[in-house]
Gaussian input, Z-matrix of N, CA and C with variables (Angstrom, degrees):
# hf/3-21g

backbone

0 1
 N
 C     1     B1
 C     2     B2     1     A1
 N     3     B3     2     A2     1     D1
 C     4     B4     3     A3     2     D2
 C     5     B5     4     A4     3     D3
 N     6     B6     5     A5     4     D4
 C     7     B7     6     A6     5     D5
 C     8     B8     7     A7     6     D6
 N     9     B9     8     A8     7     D7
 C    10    B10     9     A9     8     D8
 C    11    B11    10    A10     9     D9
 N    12    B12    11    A11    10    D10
 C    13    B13    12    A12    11    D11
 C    14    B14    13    A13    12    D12
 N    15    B15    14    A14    13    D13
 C    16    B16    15    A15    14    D14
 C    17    B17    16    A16    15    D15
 N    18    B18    17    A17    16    D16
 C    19    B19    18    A18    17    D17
 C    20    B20    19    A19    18    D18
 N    21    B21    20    A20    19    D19
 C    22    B22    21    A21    20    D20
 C    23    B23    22    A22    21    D21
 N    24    B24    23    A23    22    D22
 C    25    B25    24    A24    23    D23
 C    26    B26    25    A25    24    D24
 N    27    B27    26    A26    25    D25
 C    28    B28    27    A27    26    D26
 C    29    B29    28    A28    27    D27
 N    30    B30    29    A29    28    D28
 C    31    B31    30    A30    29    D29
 C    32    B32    31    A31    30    D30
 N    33    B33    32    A32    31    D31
 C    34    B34    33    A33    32    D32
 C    35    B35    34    A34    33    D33
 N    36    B36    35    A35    34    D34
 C    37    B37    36    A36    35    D35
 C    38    B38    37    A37    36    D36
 N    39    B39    38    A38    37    D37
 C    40    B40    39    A39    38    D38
 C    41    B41    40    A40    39    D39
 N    42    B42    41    A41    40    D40
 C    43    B43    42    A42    41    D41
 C    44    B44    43    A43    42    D42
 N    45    B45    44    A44    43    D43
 C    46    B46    45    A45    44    D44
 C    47    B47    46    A46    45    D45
 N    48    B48    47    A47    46    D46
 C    49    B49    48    A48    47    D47
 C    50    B50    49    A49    48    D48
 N    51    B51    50    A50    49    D49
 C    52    B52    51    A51    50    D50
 C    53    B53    52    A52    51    D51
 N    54    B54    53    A53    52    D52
 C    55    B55    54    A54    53    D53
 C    56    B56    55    A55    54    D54
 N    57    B57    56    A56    55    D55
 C    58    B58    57    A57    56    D56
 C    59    B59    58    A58    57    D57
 N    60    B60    59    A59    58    D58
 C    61    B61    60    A60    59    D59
 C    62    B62    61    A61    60    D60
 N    63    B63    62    A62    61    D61
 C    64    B64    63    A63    62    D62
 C    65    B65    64    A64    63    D63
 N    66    B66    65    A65    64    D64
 C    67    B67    66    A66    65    D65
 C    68    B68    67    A67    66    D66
 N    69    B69    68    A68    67    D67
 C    70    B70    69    A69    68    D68
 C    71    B71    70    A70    69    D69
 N    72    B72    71    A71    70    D70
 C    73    B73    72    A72    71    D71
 C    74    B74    73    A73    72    D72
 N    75    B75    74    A74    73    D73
 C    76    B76    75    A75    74    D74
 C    77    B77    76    A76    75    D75
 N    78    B78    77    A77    76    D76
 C    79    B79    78    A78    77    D77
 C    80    B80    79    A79    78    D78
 N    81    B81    80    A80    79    D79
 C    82    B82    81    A81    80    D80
 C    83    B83    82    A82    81    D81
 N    84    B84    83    A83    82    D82
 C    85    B85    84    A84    83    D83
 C    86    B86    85    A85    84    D84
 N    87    B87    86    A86    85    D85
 C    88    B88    87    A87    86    D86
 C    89    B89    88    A88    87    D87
 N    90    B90    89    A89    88    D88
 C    91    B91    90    A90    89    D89
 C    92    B92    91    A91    90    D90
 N    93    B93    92    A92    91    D91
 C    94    B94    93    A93    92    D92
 C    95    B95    94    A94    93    D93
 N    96    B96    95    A95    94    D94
 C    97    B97    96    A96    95    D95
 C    98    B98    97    A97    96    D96
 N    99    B99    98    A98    97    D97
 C   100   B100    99    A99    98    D98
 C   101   B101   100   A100    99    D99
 N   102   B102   101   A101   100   D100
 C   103   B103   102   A102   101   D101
 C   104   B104   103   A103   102   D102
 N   105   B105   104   A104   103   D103
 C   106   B106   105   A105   104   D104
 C   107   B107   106   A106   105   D105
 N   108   B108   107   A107   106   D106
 C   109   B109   108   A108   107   D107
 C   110   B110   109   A109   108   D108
 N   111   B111   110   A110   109   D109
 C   112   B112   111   A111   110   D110
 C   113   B113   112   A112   111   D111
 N   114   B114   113   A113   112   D112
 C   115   B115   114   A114   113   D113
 C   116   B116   115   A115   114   D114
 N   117   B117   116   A116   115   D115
 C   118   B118   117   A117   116   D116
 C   119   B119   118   A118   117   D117
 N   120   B120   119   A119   118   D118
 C   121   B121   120   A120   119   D119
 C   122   B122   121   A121   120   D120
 N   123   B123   122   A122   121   D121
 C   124   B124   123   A123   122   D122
 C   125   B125   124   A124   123   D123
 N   126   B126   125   A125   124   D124
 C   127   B127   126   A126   125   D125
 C   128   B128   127   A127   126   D126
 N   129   B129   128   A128   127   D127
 C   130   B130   129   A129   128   D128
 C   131   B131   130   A130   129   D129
 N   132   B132   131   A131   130   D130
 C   133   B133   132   A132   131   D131
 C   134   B134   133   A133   132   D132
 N   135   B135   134   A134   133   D133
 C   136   B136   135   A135   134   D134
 C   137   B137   136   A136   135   D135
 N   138   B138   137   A137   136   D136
 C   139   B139   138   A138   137   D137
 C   140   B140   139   A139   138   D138
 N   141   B141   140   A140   139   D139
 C   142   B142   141   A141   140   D140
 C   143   B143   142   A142   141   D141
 N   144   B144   143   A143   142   D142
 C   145   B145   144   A144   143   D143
 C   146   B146   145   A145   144   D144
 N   147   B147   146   A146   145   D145
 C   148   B148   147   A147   146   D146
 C   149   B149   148   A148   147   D147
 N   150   B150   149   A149   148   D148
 C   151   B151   150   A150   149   D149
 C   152   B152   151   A151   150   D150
 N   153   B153   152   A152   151   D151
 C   154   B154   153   A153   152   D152
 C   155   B155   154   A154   153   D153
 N   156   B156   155   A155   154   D154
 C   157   B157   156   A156   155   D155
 C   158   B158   157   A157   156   D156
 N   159   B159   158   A158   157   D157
 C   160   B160   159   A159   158   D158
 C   161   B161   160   A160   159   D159
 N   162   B162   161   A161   160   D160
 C   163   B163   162   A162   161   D161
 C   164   B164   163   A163   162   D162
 N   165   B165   164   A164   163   D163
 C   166   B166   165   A165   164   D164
 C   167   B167   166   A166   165   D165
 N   168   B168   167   A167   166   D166
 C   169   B169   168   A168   167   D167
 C   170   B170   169   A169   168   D168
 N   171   B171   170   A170   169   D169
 C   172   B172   171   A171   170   D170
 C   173   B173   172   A172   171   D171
 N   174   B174   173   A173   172   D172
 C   175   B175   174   A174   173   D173
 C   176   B176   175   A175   174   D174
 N   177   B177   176   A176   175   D175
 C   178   B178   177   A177   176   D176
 C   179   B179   178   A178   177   D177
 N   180   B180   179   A179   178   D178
 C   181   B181   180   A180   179   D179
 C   182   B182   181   A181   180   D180
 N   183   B183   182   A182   181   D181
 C   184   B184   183   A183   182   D182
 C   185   B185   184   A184   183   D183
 N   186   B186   185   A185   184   D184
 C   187   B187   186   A186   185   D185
 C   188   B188   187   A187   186   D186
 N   189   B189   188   A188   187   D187
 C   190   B190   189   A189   188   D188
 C   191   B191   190   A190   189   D189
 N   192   B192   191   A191   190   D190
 C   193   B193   192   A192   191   D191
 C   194   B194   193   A193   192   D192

   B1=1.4490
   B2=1.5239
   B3=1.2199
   B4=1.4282
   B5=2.0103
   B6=1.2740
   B7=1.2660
   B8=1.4457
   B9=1.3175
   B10=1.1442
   B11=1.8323
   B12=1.3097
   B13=1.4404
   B14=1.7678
   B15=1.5275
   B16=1.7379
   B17=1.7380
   B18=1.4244
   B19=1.9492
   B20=1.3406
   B21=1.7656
   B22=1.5498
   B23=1.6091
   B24=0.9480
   B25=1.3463
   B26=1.6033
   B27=1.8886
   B28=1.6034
   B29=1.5895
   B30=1.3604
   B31=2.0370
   B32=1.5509
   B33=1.5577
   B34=0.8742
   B35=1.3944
   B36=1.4161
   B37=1.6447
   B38=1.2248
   B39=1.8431
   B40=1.3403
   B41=1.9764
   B42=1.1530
   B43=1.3965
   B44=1.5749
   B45=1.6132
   B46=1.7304
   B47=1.1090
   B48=2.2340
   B49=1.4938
   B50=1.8212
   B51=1.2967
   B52=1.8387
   B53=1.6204
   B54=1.3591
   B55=1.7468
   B56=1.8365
   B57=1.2328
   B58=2.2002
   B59=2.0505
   B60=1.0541
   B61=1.5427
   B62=2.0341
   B63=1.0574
   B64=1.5863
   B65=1.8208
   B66=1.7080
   B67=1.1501
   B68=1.4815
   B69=1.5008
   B70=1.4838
   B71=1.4585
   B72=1.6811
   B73=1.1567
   B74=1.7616
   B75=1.2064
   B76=1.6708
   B77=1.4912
   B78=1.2987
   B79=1.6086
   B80=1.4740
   B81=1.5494
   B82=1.6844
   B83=1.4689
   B84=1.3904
   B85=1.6006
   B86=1.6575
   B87=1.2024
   B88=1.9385
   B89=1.6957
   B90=1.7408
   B91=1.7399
   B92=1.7183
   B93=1.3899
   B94=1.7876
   B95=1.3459
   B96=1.6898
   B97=2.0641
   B98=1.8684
   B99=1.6569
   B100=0.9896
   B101=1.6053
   B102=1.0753
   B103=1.3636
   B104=2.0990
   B105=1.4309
   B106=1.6350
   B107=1.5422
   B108=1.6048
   B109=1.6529
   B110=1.7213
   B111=1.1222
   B112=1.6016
   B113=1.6646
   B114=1.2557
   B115=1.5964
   B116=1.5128
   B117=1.1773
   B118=1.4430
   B119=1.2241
   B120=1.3666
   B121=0.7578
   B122=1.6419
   B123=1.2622
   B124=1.3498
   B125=1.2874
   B126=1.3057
   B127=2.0880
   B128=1.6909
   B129=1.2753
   B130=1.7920
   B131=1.4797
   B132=1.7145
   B133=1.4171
   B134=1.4764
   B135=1.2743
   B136=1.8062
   B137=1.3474
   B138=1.0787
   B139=1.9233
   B140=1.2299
   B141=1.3163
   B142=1.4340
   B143=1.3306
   B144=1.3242
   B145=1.3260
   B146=1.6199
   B147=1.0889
   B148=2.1240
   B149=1.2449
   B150=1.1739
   B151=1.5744
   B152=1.4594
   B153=1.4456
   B154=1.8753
   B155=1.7138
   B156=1.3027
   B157=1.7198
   B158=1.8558
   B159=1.6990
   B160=1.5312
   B161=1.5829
   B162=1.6204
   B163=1.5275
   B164=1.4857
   B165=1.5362
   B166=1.6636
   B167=1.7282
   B168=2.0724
   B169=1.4503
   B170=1.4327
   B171=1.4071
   B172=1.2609
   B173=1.4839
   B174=1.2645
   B175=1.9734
   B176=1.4960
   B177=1.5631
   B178=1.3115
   B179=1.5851
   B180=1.5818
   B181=1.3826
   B182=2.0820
   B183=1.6456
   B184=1.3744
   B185=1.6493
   B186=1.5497
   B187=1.7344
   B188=1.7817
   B189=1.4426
   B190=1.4157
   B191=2.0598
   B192=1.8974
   B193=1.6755
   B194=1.4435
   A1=108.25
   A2=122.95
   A3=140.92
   A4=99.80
   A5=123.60
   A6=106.08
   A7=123.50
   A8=109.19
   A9=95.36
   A10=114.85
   A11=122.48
   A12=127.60
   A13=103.75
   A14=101.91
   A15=104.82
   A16=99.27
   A17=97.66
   A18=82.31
   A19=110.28
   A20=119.55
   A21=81.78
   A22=117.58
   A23=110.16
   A24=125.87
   A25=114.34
   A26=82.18
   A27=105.86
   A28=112.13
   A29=100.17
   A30=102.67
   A31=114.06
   A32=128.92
   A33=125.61
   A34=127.94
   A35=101.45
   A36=108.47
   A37=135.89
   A38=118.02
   A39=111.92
   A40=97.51
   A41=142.24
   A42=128.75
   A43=97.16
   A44=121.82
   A45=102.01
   A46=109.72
   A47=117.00
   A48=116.72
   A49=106.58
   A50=89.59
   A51=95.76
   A52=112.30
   A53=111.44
   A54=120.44
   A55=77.08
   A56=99.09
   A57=85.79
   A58=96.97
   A59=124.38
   A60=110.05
   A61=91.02
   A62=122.52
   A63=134.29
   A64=94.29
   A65=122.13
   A66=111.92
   A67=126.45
   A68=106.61
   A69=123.18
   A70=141.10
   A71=111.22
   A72=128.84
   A73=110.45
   A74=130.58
   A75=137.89
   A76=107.49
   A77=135.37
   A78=130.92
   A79=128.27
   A80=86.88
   A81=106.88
   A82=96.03
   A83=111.04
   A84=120.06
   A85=115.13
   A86=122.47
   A87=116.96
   A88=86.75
   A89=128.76
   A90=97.44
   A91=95.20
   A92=116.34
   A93=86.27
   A94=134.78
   A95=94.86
   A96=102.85
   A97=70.91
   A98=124.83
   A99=114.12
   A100=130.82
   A101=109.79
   A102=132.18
   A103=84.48
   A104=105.30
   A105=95.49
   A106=113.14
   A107=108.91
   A108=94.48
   A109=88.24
   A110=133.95
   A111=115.05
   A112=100.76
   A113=139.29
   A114=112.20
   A115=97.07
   A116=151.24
   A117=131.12
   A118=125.44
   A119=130.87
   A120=132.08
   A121=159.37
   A122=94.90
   A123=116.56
   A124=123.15
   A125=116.75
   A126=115.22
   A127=86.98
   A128=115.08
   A129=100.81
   A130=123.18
   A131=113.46
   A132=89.77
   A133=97.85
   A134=123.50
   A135=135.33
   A136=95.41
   A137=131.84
   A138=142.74
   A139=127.69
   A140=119.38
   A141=114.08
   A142=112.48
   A143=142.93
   A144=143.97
   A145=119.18
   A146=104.30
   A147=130.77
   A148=95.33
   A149=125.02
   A150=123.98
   A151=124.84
   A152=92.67
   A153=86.20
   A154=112.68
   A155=106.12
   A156=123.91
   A157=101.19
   A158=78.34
   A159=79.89
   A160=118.58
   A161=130.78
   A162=114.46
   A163=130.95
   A164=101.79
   A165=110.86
   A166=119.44
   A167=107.72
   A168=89.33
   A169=133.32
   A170=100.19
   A171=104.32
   A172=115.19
   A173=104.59
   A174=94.76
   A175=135.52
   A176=102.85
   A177=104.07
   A178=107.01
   A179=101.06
   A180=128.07
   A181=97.83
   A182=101.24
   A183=83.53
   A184=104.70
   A185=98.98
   A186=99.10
   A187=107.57
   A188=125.42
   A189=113.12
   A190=111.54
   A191=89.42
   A192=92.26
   A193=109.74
   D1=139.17
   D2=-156.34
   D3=-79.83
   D4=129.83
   D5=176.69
   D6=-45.25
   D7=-39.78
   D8=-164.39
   D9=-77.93
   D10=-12.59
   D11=174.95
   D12=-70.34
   D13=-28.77
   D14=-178.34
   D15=-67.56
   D16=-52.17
   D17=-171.43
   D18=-82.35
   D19=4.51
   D20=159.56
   D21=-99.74
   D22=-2.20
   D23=163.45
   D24=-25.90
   D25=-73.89
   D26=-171.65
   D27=-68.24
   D28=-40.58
   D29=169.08
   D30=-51.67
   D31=-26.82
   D32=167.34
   D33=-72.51
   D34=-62.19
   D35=157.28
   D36=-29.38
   D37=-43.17
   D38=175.65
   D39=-88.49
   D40=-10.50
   D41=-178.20
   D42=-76.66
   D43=-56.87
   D44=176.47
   D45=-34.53
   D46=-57.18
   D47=-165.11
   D48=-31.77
   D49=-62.92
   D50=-156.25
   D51=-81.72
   D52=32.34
   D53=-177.48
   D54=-127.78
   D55=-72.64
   D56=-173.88
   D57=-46.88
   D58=-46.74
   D59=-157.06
   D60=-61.42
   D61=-52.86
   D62=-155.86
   D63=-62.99
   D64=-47.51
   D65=169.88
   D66=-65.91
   D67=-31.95
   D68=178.18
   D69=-79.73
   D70=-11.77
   D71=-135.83
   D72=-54.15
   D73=-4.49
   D74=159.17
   D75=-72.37
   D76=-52.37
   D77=163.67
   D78=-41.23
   D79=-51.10
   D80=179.03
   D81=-54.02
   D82=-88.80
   D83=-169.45
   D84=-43.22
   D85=-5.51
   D86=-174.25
   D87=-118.84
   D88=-28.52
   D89=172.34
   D90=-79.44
   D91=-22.37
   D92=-175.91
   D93=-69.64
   D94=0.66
   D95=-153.44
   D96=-95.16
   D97=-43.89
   D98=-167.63
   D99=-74.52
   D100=-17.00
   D101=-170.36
   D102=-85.80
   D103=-53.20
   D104=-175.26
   D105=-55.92
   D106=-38.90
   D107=-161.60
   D108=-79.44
   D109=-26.70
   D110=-176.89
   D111=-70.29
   D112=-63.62
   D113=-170.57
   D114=-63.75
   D115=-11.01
   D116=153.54
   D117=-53.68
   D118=-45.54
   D119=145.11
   D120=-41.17
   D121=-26.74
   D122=160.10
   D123=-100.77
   D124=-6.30
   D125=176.12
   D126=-104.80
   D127=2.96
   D128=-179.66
   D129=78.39
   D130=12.21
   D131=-178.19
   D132=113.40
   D133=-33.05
   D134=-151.38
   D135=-73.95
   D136=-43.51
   D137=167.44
   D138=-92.40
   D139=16.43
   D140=-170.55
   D141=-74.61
   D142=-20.87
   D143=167.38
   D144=-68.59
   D145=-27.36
   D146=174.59
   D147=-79.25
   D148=-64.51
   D149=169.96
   D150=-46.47
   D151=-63.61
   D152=-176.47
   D153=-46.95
   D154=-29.70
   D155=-165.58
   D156=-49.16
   D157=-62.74
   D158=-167.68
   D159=-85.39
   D160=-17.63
   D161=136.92
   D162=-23.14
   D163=-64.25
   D164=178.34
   D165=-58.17
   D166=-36.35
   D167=161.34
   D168=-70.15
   D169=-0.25
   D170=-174.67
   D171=-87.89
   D172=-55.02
   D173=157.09
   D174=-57.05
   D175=-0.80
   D176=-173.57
   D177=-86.23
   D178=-35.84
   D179=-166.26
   D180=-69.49
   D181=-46.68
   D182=-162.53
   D183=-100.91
   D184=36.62
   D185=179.90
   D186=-79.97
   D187=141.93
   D188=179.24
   D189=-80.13
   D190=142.98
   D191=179.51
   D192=-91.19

């Protein structure tokens, strides 16, 4: 597949992402806390600061302005 059909692919993919997160933003924020403590859980601890990071952008992102 030609790059450029891959990124529009993915440009599409993340605009649904962030239209379901903006309608959803309670789903979003409880699979991200959950999705974080499971790869925390499984690297042992080894990412938990990388992790927490990107949980927290994630509530930051789907907080209302």
């Amino acid at each position: 597949m030609p790059l450029l059909k891959r990124l529009t692919a993915l440009a599409g993919a993340a605009a649904a992402a962030t239209k379901y997160a903006k309608k959803n933003p309670e789903k979003v924020n409880r699979m991200a806390a959950k999705a974080g403590h499971f790869v925390n859980q499984k690297t042992r601890g080894k990412y938990s600061r990388q992790i927490d990071g990107a949980v927290r952008r994630v509530h930051t992102a789907t907080k209302p302005r």
